[in-house]
TORVEX-32280 format. One line per field, with one value per atom (N, C-alpha, C): residue number from 1; residue in three letters; atom name; x negated, y, z. Coordinates in pm, whole numbers, plus 32768, in hexadecimal, padded with zeros to 4 digits. Layout:
TORVEX-32280
pos: [NUM  ...]
code: [ALA  ...]
site: [CA  ...]
u: [X  ...]
v: [Y  ...]
w: [Z  ...]
END
This chain:
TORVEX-32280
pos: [1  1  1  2  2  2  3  3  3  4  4  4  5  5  5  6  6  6  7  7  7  8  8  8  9  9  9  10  10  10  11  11  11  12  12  12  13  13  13  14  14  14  15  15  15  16  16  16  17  17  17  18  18  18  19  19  19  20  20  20  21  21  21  22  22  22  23  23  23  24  24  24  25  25  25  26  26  26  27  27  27  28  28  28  29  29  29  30  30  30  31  31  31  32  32  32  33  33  33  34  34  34  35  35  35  36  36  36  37  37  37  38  38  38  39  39  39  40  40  40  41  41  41  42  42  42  43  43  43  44  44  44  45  45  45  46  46  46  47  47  47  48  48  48  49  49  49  50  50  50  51  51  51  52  52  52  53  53  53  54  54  54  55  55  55  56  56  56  57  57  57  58  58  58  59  59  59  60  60  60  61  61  61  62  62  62  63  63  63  64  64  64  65  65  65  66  66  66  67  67  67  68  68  68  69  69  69  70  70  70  71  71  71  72  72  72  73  73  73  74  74  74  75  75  75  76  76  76  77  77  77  78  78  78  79  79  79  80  80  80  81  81  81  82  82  82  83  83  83  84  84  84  85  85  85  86  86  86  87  87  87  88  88  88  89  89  89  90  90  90  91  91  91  92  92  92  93  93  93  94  94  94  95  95  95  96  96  96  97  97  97  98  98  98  99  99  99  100  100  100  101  101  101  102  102  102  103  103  103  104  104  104  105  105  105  106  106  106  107  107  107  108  108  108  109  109  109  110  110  110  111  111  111  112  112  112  113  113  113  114  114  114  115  115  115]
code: [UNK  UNK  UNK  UNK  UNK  UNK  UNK  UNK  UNK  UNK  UNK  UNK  UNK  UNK  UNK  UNK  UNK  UNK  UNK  UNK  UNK  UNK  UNK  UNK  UNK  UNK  UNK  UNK  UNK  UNK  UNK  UNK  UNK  UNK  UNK  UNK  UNK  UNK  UNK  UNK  UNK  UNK  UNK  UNK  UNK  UNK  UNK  UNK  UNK  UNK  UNK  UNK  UNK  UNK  UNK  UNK  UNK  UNK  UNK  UNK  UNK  UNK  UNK  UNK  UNK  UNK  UNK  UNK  UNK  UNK  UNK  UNK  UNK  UNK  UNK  UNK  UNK  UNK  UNK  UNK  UNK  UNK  UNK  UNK  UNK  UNK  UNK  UNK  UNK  UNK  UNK  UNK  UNK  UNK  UNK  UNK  UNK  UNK  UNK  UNK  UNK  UNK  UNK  UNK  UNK  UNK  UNK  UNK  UNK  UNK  UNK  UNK  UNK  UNK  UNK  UNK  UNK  UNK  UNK  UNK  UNK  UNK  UNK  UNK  UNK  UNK  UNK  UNK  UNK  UNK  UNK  UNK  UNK  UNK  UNK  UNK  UNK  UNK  UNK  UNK  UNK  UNK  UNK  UNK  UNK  UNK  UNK  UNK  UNK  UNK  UNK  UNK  UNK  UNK  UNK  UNK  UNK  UNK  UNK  UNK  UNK  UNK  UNK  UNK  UNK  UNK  UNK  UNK  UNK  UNK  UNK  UNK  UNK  UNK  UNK  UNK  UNK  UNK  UNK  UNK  UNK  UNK  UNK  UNK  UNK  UNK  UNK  UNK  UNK  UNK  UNK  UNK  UNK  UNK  UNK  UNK  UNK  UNK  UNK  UNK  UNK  UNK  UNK  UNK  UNK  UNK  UNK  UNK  UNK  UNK  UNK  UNK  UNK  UNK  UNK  UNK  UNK  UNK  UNK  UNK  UNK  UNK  UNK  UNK  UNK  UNK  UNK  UNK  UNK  UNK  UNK  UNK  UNK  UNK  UNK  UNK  UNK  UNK  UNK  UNK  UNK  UNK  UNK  UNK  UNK  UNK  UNK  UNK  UNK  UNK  UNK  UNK  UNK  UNK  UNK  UNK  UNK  UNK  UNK  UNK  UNK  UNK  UNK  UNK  UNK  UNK  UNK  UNK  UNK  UNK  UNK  UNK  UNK  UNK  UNK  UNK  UNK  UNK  UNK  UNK  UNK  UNK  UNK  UNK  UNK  UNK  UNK  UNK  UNK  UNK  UNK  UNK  UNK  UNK  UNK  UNK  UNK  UNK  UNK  UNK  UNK  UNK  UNK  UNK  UNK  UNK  UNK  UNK  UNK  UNK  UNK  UNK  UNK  UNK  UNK  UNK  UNK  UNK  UNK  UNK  UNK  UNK  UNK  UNK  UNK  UNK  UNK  UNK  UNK  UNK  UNK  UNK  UNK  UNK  UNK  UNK  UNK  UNK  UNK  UNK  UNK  UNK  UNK  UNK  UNK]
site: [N  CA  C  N  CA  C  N  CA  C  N  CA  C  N  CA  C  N  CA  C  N  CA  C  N  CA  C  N  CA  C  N  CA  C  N  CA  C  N  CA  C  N  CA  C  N  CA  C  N  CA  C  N  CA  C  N  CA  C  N  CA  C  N  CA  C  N  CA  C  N  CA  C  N  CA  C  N  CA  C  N  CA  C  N  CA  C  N  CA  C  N  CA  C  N  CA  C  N  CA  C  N  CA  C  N  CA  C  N  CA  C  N  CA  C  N  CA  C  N  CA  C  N  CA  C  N  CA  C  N  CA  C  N  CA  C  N  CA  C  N  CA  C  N  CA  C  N  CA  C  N  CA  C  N  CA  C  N  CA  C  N  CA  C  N  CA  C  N  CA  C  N  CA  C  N  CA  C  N  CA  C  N  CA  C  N  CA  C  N  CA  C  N  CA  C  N  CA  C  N  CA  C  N  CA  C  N  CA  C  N  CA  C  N  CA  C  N  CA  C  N  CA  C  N  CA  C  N  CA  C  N  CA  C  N  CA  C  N  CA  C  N  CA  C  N  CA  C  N  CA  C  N  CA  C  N  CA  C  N  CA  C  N  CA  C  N  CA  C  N  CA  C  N  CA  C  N  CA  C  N  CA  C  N  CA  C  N  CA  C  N  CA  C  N  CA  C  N  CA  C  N  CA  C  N  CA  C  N  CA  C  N  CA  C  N  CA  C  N  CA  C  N  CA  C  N  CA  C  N  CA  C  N  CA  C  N  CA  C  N  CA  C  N  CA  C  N  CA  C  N  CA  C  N  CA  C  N  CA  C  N  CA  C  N  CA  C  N  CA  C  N  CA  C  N  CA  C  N  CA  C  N  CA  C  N  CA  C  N  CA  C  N  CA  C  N  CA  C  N  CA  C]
u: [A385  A403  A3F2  A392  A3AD  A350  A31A  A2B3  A328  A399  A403  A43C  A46F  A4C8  A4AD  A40A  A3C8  A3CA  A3D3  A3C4  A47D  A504  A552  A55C  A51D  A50F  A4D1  A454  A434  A482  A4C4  A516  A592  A5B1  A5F8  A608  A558  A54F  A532  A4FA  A50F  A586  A5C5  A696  A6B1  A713  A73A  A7D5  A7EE  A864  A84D  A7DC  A796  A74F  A74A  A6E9  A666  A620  A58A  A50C  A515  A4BC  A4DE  A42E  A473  A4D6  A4C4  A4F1  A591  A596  A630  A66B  A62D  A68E  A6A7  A641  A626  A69A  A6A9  A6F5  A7A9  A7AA  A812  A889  A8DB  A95B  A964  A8DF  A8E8  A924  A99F  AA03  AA34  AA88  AACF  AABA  AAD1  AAA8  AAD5  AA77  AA71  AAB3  AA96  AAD7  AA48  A9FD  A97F  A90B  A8CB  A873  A81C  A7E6  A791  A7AC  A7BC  A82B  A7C2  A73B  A6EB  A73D  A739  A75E  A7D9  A850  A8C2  A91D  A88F  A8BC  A8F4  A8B7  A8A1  A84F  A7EF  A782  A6EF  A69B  A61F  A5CF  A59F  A54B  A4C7  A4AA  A40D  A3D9  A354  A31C  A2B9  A2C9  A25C  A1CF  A17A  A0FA  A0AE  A0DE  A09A  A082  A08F  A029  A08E  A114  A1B6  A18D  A193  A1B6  A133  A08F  A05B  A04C  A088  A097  A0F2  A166  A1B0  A16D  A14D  A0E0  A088  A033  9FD8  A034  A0A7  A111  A13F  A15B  A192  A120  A0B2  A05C  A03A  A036  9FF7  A069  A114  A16C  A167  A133  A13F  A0DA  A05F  9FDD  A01B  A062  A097  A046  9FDB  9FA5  A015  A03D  A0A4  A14C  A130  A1DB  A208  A2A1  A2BA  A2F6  A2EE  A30E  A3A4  A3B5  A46E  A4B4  A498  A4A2  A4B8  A4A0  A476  A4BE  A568  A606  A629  A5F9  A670  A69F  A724  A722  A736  A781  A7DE  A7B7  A7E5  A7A0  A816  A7FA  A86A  A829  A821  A805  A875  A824  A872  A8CD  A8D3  A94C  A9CD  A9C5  AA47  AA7E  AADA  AB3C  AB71  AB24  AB42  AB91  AC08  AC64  AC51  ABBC  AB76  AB4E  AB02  AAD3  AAFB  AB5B  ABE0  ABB2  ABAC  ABA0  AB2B  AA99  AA32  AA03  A96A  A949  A8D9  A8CA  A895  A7EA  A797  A709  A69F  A6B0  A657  A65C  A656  A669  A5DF  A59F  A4F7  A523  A4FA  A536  A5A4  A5D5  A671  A6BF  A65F  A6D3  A6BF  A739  A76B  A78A  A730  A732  A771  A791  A816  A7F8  A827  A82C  A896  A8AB  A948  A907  A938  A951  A991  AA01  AA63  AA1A  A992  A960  A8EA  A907  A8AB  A825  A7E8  A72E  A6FB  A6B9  A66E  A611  A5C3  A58D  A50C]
v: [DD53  DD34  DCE0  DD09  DCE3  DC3F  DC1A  DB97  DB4F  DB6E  DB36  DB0E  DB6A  DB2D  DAD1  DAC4  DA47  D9BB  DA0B  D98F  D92A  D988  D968  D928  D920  D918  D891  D87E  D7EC  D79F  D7D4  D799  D73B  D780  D765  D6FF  D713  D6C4  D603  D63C  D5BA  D545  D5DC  D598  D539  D4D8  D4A6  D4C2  D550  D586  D606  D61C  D693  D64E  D696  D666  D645  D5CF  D5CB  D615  D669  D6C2  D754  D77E  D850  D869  D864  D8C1  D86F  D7F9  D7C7  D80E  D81D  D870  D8F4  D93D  D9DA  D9C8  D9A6  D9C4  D96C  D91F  D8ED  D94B  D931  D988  DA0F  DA0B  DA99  DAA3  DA6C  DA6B  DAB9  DAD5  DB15  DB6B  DBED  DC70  DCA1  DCBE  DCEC  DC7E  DC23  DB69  DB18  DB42  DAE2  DAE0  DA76  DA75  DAE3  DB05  DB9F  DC21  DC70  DCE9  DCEE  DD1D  DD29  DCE6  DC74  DC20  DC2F  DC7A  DC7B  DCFE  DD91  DDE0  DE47  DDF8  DE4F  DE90  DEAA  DF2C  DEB7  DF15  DEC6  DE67  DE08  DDD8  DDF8  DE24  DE42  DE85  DE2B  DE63  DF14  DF50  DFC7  DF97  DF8F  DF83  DFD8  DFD9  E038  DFD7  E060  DFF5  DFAE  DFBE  DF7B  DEDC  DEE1  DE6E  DE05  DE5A  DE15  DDC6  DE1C  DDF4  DD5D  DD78  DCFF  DC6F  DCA6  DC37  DBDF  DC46  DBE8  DBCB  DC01  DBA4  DB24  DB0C  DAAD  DA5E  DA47  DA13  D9D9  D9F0  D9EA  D979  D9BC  D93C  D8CF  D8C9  D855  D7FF  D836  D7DD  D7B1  D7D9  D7B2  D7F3  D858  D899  D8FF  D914  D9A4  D97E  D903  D90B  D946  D967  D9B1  D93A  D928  D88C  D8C0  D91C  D943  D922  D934  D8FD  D8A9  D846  D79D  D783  D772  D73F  D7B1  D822  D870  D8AC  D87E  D88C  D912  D95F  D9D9  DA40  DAA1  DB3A  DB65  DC05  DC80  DCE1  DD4F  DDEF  DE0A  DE63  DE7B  DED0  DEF8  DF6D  DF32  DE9D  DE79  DE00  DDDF  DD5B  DD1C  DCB9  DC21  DBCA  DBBD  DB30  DADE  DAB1  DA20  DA0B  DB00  DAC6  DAB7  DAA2  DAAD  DA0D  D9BA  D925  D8F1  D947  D8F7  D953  D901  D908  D9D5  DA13  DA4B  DA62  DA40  DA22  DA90  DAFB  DB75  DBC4  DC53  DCDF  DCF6  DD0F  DD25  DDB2  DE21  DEB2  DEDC  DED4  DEE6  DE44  DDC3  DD54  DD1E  DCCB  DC8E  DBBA  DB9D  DAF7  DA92  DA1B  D9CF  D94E  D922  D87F  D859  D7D1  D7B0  D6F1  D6D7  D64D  D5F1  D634  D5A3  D57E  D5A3  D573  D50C  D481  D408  D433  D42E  D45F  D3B3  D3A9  D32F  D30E  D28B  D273  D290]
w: [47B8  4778  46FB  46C7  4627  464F  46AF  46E2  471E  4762  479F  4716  46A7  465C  460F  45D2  459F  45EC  4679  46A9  46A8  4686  466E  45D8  458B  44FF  4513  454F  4568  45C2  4613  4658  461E  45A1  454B  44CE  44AA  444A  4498  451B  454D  4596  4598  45A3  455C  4561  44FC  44DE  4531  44F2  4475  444A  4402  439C  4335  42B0  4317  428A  42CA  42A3  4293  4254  427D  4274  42B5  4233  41BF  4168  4171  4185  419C  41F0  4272  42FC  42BF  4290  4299  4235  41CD  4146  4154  41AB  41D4  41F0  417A  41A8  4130  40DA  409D  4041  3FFA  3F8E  3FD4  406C  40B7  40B7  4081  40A7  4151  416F  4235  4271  4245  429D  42C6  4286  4279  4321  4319  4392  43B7  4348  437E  4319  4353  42F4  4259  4268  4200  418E  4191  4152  40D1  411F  40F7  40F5  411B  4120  4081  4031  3FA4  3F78  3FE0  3FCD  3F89  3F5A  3F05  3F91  3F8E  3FE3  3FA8  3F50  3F13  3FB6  4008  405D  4015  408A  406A  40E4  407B  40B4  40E7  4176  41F1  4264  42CE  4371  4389  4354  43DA  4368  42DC  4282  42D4  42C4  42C2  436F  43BE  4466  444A  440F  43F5  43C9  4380  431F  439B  43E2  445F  4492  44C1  4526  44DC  448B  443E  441E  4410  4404  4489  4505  4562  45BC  458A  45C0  4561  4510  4490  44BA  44E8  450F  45A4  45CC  466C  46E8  46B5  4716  476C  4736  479B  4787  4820  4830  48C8  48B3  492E  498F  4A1E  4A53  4A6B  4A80  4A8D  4A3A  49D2  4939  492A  4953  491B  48DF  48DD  48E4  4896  48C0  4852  47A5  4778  46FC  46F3  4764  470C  4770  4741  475A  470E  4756  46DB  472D  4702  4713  4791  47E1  484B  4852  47D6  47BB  4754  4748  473B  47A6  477A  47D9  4793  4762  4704  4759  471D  474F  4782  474A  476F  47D3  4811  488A  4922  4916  4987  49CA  494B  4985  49A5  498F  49A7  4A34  4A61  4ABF  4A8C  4AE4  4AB4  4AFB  4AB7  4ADA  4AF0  4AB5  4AD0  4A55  4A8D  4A12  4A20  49B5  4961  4938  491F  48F6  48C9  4837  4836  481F  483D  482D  489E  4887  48E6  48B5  48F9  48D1  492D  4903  490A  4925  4963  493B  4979  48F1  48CF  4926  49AE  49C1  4983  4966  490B  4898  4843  47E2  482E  47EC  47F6  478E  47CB  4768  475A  46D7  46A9  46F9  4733  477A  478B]
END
């Protein structure tokens, strides 16, 4: 799950409908309280990581999609995802590409991607 959603995060920064940068996508939207692209972000609560096995598991995942070693090929296209225990508006209109443990990922055709 958490290798799928990085790989939505790069997916993103290489959009040219999304900031160009991880910390642009990830942080995109966070003036909004619970509006923003990834809840962390915009929930209110501290982001100070706690340094254990889950922070430091993240860390090799994020490292490992950044070097481009570990992408998912289902993936390729997709920007959006949501937890499978809600029903976002948005995802009524896109195509839906494959559920990874509790998400569920998306891809939107009507967006033109940079060449």
């Amino acid at each position: 799950g958490q290798m799928a959603v990085a790989n939505v995060v790069m997916n993103r920064v290489k959009s040219r409908h999304y900031p160009g940068s991880i910390c642009g996508v990830v942080f995109q939207g966070q003036e909004r309280r619970h509006k923003c692209q990834f809840s962390f972000a915009c929930d209110g609560k501290t982001d100070r990581p706690i340094k254990n096995k889950h922070w430091r598991q993240a860390e090799r995942i994020a490292e490992q999609v950044m070097k481009g070693r570990k992408r998912i090929r289902a993936l390729s296209n997709t920007l959006h995802y949501h937890a499978d225990y809600v029903r976002p508006h948005w995802s009524r209109k896109m195509d839906r590409i494959k559920k990874i443990g509790r998400h569920i990922f998306f891809h939107d055709k009507s967006l033109k991607e940079k060449g």
